[in-house]
LOPA-79304 format. One line per field, with one value per residue (C-alpha): residue in one letter; z, y, x; residue number from 1. Coordinates in steps of 0.2 Angstrom, whole numbers. Layout:
N
residuo c(A,...);
pz c(Z,...);
py c(Y,...);
px c(X,...);
num c(NUM,...);
//
This chain:
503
residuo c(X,X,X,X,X,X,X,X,X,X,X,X,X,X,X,X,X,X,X,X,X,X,X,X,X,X,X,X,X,X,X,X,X,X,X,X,X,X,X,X,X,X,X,X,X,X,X,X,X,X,X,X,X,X,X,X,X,X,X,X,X,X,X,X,X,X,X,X,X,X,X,X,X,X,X,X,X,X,X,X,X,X,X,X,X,X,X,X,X,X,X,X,X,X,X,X,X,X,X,X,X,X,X,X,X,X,X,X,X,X,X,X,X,X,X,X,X,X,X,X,X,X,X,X,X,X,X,X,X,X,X,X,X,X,X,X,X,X,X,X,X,X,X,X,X,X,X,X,X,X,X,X,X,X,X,X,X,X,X,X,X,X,X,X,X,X,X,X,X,X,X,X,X,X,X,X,X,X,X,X,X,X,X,X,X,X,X,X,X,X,X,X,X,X,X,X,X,X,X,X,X,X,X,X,X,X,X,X,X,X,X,X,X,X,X,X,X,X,X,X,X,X,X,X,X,X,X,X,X,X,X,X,X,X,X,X,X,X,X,X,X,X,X,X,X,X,X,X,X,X,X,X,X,X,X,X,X,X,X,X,X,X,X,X,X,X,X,X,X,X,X,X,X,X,X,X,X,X,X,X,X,X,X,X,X,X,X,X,X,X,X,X,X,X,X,X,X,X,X,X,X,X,X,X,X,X,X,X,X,X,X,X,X,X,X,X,X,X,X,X,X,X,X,X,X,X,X,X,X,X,X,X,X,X,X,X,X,X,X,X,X,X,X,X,X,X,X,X,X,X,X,X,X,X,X,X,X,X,X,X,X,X,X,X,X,X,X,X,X,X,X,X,X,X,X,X,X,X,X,X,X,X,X,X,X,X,X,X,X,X,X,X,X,X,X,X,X,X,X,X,X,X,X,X,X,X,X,X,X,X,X,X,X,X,X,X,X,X,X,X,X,X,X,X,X,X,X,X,X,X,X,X,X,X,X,X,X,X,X,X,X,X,X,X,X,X,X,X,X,X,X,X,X,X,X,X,X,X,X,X,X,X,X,X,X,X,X,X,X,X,X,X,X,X,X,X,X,X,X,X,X,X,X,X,X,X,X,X,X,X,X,X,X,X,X,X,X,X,X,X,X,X,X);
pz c(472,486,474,472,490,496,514,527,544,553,572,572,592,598,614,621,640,639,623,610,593,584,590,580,563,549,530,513,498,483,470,458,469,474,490,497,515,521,538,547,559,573,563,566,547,553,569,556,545,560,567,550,548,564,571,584,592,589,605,598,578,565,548,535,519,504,503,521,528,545,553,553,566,560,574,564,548,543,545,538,521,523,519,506,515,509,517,506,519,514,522,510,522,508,509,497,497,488,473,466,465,481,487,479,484,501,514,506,504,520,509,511,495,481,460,458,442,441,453,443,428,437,446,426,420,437,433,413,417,431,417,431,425,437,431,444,445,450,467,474,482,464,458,459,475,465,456,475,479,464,469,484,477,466,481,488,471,469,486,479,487,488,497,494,507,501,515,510,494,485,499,492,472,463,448,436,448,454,439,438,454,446,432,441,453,437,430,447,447,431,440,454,468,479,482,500,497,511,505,512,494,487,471,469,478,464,449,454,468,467,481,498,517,531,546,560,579,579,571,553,545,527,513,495,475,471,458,470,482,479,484,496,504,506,516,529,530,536,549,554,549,536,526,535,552,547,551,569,564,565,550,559,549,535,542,534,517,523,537,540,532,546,537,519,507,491,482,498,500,508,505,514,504,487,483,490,494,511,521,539,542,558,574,562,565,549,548,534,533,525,525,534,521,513,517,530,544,531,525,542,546,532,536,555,544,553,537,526,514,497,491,490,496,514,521,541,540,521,526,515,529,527,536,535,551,568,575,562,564,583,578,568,581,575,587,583,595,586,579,589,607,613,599,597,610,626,636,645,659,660,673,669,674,662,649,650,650,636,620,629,633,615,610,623,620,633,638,646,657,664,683,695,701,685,680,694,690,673,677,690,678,664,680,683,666,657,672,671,685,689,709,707,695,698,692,675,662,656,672,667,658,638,639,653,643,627,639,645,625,624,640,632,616,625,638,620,617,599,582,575,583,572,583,574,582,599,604,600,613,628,636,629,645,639,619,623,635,620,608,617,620,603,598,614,607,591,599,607,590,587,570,572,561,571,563,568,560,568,555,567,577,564,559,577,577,559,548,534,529,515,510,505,493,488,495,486,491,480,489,501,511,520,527,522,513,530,531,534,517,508,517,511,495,490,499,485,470,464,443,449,441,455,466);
py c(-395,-407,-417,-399,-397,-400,-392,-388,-380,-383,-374,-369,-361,-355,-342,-335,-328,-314,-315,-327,-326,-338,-342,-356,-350,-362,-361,-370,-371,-379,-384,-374,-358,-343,-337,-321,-323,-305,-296,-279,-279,-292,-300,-318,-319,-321,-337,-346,-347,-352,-366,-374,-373,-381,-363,-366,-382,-377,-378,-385,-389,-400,-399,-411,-412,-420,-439,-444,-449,-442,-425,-423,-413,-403,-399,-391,-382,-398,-409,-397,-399,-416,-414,-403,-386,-372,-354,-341,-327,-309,-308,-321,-336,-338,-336,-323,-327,-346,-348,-350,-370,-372,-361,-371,-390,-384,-394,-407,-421,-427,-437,-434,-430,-420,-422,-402,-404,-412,-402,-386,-395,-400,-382,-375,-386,-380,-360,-362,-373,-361,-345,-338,-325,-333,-344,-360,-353,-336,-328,-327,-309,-301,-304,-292,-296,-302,-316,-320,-321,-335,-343,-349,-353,-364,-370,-374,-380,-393,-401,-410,-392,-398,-379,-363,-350,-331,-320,-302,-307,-291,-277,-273,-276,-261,-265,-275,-287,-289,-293,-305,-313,-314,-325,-336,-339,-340,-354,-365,-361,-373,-385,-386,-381,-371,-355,-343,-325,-313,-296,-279,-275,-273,-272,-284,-296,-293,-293,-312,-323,-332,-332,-322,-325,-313,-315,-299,-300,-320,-326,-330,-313,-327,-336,-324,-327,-311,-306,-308,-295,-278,-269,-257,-273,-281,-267,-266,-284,-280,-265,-271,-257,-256,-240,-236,-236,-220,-207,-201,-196,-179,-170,-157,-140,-139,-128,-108,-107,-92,-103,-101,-117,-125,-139,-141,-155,-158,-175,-183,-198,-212,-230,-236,-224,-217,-198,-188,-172,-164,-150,-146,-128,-123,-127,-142,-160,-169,-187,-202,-215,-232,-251,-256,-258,-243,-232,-223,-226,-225,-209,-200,-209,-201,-181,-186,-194,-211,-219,-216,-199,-200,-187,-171,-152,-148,-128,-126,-109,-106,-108,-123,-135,-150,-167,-182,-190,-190,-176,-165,-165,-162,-146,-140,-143,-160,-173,-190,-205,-221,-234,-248,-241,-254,-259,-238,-230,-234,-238,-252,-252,-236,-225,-216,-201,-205,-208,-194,-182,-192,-182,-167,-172,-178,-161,-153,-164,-177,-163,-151,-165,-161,-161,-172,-156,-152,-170,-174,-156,-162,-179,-175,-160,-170,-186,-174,-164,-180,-190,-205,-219,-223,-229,-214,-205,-219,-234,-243,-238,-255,-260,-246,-252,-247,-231,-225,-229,-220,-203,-205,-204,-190,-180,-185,-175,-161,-158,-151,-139,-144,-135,-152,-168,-185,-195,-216,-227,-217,-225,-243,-255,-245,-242,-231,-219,-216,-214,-201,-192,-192,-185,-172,-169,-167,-155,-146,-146,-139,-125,-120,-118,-134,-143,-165,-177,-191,-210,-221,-238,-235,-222,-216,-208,-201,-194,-187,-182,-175,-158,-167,-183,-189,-205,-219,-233,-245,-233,-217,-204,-207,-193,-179,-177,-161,-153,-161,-177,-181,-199,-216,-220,-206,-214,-232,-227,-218,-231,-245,-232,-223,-230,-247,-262,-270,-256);
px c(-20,-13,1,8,10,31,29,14,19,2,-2,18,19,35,37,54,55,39,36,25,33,23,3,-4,6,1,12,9,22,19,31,37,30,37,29,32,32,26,26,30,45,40,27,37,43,61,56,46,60,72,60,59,78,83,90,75,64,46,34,21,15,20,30,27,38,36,42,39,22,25,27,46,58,70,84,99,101,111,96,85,97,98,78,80,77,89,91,101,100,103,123,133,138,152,172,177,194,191,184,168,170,176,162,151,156,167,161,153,165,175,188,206,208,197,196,195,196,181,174,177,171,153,155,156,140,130,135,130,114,107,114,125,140,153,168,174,191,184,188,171,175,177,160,148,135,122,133,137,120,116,131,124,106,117,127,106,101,115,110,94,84,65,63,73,73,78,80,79,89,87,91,108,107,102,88,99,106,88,82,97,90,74,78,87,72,61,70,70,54,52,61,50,58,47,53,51,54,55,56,51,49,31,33,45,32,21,35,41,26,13,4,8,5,4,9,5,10,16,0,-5,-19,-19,-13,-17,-15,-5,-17,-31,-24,-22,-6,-17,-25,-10,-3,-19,-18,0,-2,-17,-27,-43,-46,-63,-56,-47,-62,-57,-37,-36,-28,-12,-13,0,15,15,24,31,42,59,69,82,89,89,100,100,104,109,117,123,130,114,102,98,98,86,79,75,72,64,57,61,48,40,39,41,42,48,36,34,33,51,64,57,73,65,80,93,89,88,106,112,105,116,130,128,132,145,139,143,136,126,123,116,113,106,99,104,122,133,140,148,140,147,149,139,152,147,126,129,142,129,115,108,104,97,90,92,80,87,91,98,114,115,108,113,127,120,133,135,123,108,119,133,123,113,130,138,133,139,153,158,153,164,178,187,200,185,177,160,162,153,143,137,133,124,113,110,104,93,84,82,74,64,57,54,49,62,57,73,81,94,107,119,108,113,103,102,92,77,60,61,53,63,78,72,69,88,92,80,85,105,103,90,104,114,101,96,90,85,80,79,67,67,54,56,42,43,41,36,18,6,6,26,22,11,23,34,21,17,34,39,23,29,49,41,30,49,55,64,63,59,61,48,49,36,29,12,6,-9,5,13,-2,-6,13,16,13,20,23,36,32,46,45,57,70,64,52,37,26,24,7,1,-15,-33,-20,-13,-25,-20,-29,-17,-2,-7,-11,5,15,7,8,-8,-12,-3,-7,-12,-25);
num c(1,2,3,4,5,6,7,8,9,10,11,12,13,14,15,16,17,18,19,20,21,22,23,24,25,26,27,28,29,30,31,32,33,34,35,36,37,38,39,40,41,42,43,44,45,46,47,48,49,50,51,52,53,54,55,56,57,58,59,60,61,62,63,64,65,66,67,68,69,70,71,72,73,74,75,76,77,78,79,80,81,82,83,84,85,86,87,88,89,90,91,92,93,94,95,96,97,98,99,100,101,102,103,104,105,106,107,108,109,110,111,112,113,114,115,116,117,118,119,120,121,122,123,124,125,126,127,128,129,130,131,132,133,134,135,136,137,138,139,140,141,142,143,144,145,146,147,148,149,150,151,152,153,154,155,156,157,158,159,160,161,162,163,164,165,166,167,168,169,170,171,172,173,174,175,176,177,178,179,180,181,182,183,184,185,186,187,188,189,190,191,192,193,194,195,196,197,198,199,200,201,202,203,204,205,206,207,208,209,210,211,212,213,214,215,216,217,218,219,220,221,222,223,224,225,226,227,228,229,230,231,232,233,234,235,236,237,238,239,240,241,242,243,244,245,246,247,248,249,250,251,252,253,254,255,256,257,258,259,260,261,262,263,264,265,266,267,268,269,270,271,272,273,274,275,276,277,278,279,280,281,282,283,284,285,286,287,288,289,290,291,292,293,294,295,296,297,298,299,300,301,302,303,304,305,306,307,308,309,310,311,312,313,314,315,316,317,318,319,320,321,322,323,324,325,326,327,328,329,330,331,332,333,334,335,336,337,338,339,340,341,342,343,344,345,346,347,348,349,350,351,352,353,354,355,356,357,358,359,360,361,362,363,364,365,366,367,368,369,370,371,372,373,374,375,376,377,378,379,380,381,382,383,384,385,386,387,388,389,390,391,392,393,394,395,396,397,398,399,400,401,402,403,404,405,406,407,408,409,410,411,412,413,414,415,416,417,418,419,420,421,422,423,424,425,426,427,428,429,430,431,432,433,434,435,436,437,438,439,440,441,442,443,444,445,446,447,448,449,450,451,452,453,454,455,456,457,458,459,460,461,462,463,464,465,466,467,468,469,470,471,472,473,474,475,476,477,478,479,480,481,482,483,484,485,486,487,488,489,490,491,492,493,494,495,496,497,498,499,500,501,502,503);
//
């Protein structure tokens, strides 16, 4: 119904240098909605949100709200409150050192002087209306991260919010503490505010929303009713994939039960992943996949020890090791390429040379430096074996094309002569002629007898790629697929839960 209608983003445009984020995206939120706002990585989720908060002008479109009969713009966050548009993004843009009244009214009155009291007695009505566990005298950094979280809806709420934006909300509460978050949104719900969810979580998409749009590549796939699209649908409207284009994949023969295993762990942890259990036989290529925020990444940082281990038992070739920090995997034959090569992976400044040699060197240590000779010989091999267009040895890696890049990563952790490679999105971003340089070279890897873990968000790859799949849900591992099961349409379906409510 039009009356419920608060916001319309119609034919929203917005492009940076080579790239179109958003193509002709339109939204719709209707009071007292929650909306699940819903994409894969790149979908234009997070520019849609920025262009209706101010972060960035818009290139074409218009944004009406509700209460002013014209298209309005919207240039900062600041004016984006002042029309009732709140984001709560998933990193708390809160002090932790003041308390939980001046974190809710901090800001908001330029006086020179301040009633607290009163302010901590409205701050005290505010936290029992909205059924928050916090206290106004509270320090805001020894409440749990949830509390923290409703804090700053409140904070939203208590501005006259028309729109409430949730950014990833739930990535670090555990199931309680979402539930927590849930009642909260429930209740403002009643209130009418409208509510845009953006979650990587499926099911809690269908635990909490209304409706649901899509957005793929900068443009809009369409707006759902959640109980009119299954969890399977919802997925292929996602990826961009239907279940009947699935006929000319190639199914990859299961590996022998009688394999050596390389790798094995046991209730593996970290403070980025849940426990899990893993192992890699040697010469297979294995591979996580998942919607993003499925765990995928943060499980395979945690077998390389790039996040913090809390926990759990790991043997390479039966043996009980100890891994809990990059240094550790590399000892014990582990190499990893990043998932963002750029923030991880390279050195930008550094030459294609130097970046090459670095994992080597680290594993040699600083007081056995590689000489020049040496280097020089390594980089121009590992030029040459993986074909890396480059001007010479000595240009910044920085300067080369995106696929160029990922072989420098690839020739760096080849040059250490691994057991086990963890391979996250080598392929995203670069040309096709690259990506399938890299496929075959990991199936070539593995014919040599080295074990890879290969990550891609383009599941026809991993199936082209992959002997076995584990498949991640809400950061568990809810299946594992091999042989005659390895199909896009088993993937999809055990990524949305086979008996689910909503298939």
């Amino acid at each position: 119904m039009k009356d419920d209608i608060i916001l319309t983003m119609r034919g929203i445009c917005k492009s940076f240098p080579g790239v179109r984020a958003l193509n002709n995206v339109d939204f719709t939120l209707r009071r007292g909605k929650i909306h699940a706002l819903m994409g894969e990585n790149g979908a234009g989720k997070s520019t849609l949100i920025k262009v209706l908060t101010g972060v960035y002008s818009m290139d074409g479109g218009e944004i009406r709200i509700e209460g002013h009969d014209s298209p309005i713009i919207i240039r900062s966050p600041q004016e984006a409150q002042n029309y009732g548009i709140s984001t709560v993004y998933q990193e708390i843009s809160l002090c932790p050192n003041l308390t939980v009244a001046e974190n809710l009214y901090i800001g908001r009155d330029t006086s020179s002087t301040v009633d607290w009291k009163t302010r901590e007695k409205k701050a005290g009505e505010l936290l029992e209306g909205l059924g928050i566990p916090a206290r106004p005298r509270q320090q805001l950094g020894s409440i749990s991260l949830a509390v923290q979280q409703m804090v700053a809806i409140a904070r939203a709420v208590d501005t006259d919010c028309k729109v409430l934006i949730l950014d990833e909300p739930t990535s670090s509460l555990d199931d309680n503490e979402v539930e927590m978050l849930f009642r909260l949104m429930r209740d403002l719900k009643t209130r009418g505010v409208g509510i845009v969810f953006v979650t990587h979580f499926l099911e809690q998409v269908y635990e909490v929303s209304d409706q649901i749009t899509v957005l793929r590549n900068g443009e809009l796939v369409g707006e759902y009713e959640v109980d009119k699209l299954p969890q399977v649908e919802l997925v292929s409207k996602m990826i961009g994939k239907t279940l009947d284009e699935l006929s000319t994949i190639k199914n990859k023969k299961a590996p022998s039960g009688e394999a050596e295993v390389l790798y094995e762990a046991e209730e593996l942890s970290s403070t980025e992943s849940k426990k899990f259990d893993f192992h890699i036989d040697k010469g297979e290529v294995n591979g996580f996949t998942g919607l993003l925020g499925s765990g995928r990444s943060e499980s395979v940082r945690a077998i390389f020890g790039a996040d913090q281990v809390t926990g759990g038992i790991i043997r390479i070739h039966g043996k009980k090791v100890q891994i809990t920090k990059p240094i550790d995997a590399m000892k014990n034959g582990i190499g990893y390429l990043p998932e963002d090569r750029k923030r991880d992976g390279i050195i930008a400044d550094l030459s294609v040379r130097d970046n090459i040699i670095l994992a080597l060197q680290v594993l040699r240590g600083m007081g056995h430096p590689i000489s020049r000779q040496n280097a020089d010989a390594f980089a121009d091999e590992y030029i040459k074996a993986l074909n890396i267009k480059t001007a010479s040895r000595e240009t910044p890696v920085g300067s080369l094309s995106g696929g160029n890049q990922q072989k420098v990563i690839l020739a760096r952790w080849l040059l250490t002569h691994p057991e086990y490679l963890i391979l996250d999105e080598p392929t995203r971003g670069i040309d096709v002629g690259t990506k399938a340089e890299i496929q075959r070279l990991v199936l070539k890897l593995a014919e040599e007898g080295v074990s890879v873990t290969f990550i891609s968000s383009e599941i026809e790859e991993m199936l082209r790629t992959c002997s076995r799949l584990i498949v991640m849900r809400d950061r568990n591992i809810v299946g594992e697929l091999t042989g005659a099961d390895l199909t896009q349409e088993r993937v999809m379906s055990t990524i949305v839960g086979r008996g689910d409510d909503h298939e």
